[in-house]
N, C-alpha and C positions, 0 to 999 in steps of 0.2 A: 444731058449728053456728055460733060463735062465730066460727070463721075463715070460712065457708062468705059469711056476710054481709060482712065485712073486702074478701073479696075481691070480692062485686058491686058493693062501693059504690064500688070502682076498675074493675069495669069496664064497669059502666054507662055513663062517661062515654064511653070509648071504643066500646064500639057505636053508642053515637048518632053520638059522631062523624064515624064509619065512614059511618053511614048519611046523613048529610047529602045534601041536593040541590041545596042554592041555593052552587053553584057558579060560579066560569068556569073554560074552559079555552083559553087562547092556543092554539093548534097548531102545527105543524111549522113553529116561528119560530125566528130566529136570536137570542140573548141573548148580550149584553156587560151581564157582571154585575157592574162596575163595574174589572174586574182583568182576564177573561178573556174569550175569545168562546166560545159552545156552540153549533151549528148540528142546528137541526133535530129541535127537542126540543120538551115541552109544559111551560107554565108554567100551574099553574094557583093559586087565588086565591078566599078565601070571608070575608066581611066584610071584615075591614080588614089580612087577613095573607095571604101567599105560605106556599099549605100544601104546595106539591112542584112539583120538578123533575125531568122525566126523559121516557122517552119510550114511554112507555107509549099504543095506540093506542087503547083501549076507555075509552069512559065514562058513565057511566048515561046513559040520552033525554034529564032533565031538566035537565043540567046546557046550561048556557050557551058554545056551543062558539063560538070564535072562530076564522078561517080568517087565520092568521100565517103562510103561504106569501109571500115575496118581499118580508117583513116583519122590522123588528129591535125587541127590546126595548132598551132605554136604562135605568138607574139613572136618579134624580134628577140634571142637573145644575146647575150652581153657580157663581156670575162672582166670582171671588174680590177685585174691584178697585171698586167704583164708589163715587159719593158721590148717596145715596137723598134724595131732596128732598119727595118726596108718597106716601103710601098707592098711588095710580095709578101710580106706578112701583113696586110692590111687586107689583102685579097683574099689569099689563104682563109682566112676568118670569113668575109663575108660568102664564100662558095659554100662554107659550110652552115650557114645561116648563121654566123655571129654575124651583129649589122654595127657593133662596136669595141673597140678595145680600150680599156682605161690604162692607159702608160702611167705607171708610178716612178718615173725618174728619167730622165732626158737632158740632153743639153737644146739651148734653146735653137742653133742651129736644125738639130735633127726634126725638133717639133715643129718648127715651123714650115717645113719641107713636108712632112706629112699630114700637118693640117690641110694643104693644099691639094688635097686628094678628096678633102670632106665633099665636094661636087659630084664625083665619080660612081655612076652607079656599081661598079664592079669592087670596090673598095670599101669597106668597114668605114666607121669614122672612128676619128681618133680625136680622144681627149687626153689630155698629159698635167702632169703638176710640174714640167718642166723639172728644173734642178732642182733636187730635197737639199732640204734646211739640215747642214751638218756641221759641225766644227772639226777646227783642222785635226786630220789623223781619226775622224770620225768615221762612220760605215759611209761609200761612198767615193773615199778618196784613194781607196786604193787601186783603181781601176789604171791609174795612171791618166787619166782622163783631166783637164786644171777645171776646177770649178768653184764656187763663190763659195766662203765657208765664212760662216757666225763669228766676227769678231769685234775687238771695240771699232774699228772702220767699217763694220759693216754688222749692223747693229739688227737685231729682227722687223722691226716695220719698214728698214729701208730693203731687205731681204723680199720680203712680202712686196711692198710696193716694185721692185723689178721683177717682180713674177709675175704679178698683176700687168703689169706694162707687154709683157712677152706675149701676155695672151693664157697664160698657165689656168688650166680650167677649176684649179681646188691644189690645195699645198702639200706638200710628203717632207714629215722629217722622219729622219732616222735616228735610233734607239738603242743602238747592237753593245751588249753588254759586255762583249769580248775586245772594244775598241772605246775609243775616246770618245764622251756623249755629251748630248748638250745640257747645260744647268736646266733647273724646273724653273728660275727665272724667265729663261729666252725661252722656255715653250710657251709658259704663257704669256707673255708679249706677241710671241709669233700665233700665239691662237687671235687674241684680241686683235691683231693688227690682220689677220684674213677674216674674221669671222663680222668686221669694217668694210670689208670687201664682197662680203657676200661667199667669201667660200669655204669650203670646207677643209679640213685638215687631217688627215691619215697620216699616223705614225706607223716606220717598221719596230716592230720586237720580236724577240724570242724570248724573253725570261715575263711569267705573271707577274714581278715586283716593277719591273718597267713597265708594261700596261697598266699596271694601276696609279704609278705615278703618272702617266703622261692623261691619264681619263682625268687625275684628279684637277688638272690644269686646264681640262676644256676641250679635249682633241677628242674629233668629235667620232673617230673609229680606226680599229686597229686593222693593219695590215697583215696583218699575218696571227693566228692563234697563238699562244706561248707553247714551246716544246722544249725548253731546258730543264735537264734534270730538276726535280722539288717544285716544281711550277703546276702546285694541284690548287685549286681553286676551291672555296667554299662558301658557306651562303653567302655570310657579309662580305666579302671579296664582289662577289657576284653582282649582290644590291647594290653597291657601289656604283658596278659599272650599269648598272639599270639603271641606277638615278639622275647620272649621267648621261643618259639616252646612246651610250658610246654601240657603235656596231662593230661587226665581226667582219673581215674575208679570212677566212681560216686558210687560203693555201694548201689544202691537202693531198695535193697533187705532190708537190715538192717539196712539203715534210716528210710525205711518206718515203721519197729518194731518199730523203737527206736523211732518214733515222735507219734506211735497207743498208744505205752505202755506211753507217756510223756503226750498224750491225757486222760488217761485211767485213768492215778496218780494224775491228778489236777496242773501236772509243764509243761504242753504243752507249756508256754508262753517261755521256754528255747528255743525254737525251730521256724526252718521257722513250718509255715504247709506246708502238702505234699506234694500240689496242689502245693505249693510257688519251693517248692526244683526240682519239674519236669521244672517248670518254669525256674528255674537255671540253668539245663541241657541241656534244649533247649537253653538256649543264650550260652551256653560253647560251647554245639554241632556243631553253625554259624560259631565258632572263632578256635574251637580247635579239637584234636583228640581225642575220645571216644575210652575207653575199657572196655569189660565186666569185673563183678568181684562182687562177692556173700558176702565176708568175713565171708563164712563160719569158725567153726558151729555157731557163735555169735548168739543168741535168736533158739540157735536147729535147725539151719540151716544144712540142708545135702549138699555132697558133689556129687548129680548128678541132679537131674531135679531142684534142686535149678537155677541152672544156665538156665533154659527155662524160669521162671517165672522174671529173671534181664533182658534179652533180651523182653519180654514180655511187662514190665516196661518202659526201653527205648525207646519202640515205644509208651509208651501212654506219653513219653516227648519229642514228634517229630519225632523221627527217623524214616524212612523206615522200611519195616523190612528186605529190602538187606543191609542199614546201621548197624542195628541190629546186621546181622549174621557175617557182618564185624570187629563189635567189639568183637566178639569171635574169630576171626579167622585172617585173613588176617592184622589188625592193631596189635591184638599179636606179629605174627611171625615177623613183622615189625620193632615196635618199641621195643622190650627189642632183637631184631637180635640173633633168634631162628634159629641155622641151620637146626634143625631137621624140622622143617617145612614149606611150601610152598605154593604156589597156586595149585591148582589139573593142571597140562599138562603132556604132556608126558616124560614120563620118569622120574617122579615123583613117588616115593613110591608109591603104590596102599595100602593109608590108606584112609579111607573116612565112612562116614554113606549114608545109603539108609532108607528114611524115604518116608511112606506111605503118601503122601502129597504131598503140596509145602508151606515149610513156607517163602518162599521167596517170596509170596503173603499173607499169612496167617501166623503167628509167631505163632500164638497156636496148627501147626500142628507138632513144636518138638515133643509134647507131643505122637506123635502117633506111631504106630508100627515101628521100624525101626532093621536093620540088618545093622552089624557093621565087616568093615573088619581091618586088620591091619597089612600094610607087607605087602596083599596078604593071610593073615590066616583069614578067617572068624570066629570071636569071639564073636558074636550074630548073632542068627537067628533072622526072623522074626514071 
């Protein structure tokens, strides 16, 4: 009698379950579930979880069926690059299904004011490296902005451990060849002393000679692709940075400003051209790991379909465009180790976009209708 009871009270839970009704069910839609494509399957979704995948054609009356024909599901994605100024760009992003923004330089004030948004379903979440690791008269200070700069009072692991204290989710130092840089000493101190902490470290450059010294000290991805003039890359350059496991966010959203307007001023000769920098991307792309990232607002850059036309970009420098959507999504969650996100399977959050397309054949079909859920809350219609 004793087991007889043992075992309803496990399996009570699952009949109810079973019997549920307040469902939905996507239909015969296409899913890129943050890695792969699956066409032609049903996703379906009951409070705030993905309860199954697969292609089962029958389903109670009550449930809430969805018509996903000529339709794709999308993962969460993610701009791995910008600098977040107001709450409204935190919005702005997630209406468009960006469900995060990665801030590469802030003061601690601003970041901890927009962390405090991370509850909010109408809001993106925000990760920041707080203030980047610069010395004085380095990239960074010219903003007129006072912030903490590398000196013998302020030494790299004491640099890192106030970051770490702020809350700073992975570290940004800056690189910029045309200003005052840091020794390769204090990069690698400041690698060693975050990489103690569990986090990661993104440097900004623009010239190949400074991305390969800051890869060779241990940082573990670059900010930005190099686009100053003679900055052509080749094998052993390359192996280097493969050896290194160092990743990419090429920015090419605001190279491309920035080499139109260098065309525009009569100092284009500062720069690779475009054509040259997609060129770069593609040999990075062979060797290394791609992420997206806009560096928004930089030349008025926004913070939502900005990020269709970087994924856009990417694929006119080789990538697929299920590469593409990978660098918004799945090598995200990956490499800076986002628990909040995943591959779409069961039992996974029911966050995800439903866009009127497939840009997993077509990348220009971001741009088109989509309905956006979160949680399980639908927070755009289509």
């Amino acid at each position: 009698m004793k087991y007889s009871a043992t075992f309803l009270v496990f399996l009570l839970p699952v009949l109810f379950g079973c019997a549920r009704l307040d469902y939905t069910v996507i239909q015969n839609v296409d899913l890129f579930d943050g890695e792969h494509v699956h066409e032609g399957i049903n996703v379906v979704f009951t409070d705030s979880l993905i309860t199954a995948i697969h292609q089962k054609r029958k389903f109670n009356k009550r449930a809430q069926i969805i018509d996903g024909r000529g339709k794709t599901i999308l993962p969460p994605l993610l701009n791995a690059h910008v600098h977040v100024r107001e709450p409204d760009d935190l919005k702005a992003a997630q209406s468009a299904g960006i469900f995060a923004l990665l801030d590469m330089f802030s003061t601690n004030r601003r970041a901890s004011y927009l962390r405090s948004f991370r509850d909010s379903v109408d809001h993106a979440l925000f990760y920041s490296s707080n203030v980047g690791a610069t010395v004085p008269g380095g990239h960074g200070t010219q903003f007129r902005v006072q912030i903490p700069t590398l000196s013998k009072q302020l030494p790299p692991k004491q640099f890192v451990e106030e970051r770490v204290a702020e809350g700073a989710d992975y570290i940004k130092l800056t690189q910029e060849h045309s200003m005052a840089k840091l020794g390769l000493p204090q990069i690698s101190a400041l690698v060693q002393a975050a990489h103690q902490h569990n986090r990661k470290v993104v440097g900004h450059i623009s010239t190949l000679s400074d991305g390969l010294d800051i890869a060779r000290q241990g940082v573990d991805g670059l900010a930005h692709i190099w686009y100053r003039n003679g900055s052509i890359a080749d094998a052993p350059v390359l192996d280097t940075f493969k050896n290194n496991e160092t990743f990419i966010i090429p920015t090419l959203s605001v190279i491309k400003r920035l080499t139109d307007q260098g065309q525009a001023s009569g100092f284009g000769d500062r720069y690779l051209s475009f054509e040259q920098v997609l060129a770069e991307v593609k040999k990075a792309h062979e060797a290394l790991k791609i992420l997206a990232g806009t560096d928004a607002p930089n030349f008025g850059m926004n913070y939502h379909d900005q990020l269709f036309e970087e994924l856009f970009l990417l694929t006119q420098a080789g990538l697929t465009e299920i590469e593409a959507l990978q660098a918004s999504t799945s090598n995200i969650y990956k490499t800076f180790e986002l628990d909040a996100f995943s591959a779409i399977e069961v039992g996974t959050p029911a966050s995800f976009l439903l866009i009127d397309g497939k840009p997993h054949q077509q990348i220009e079909d971001l741009w088109k209708t989509k309905r956006i859920w979160k949680e399980g809350i639908e927070i755009r219609g289509g």
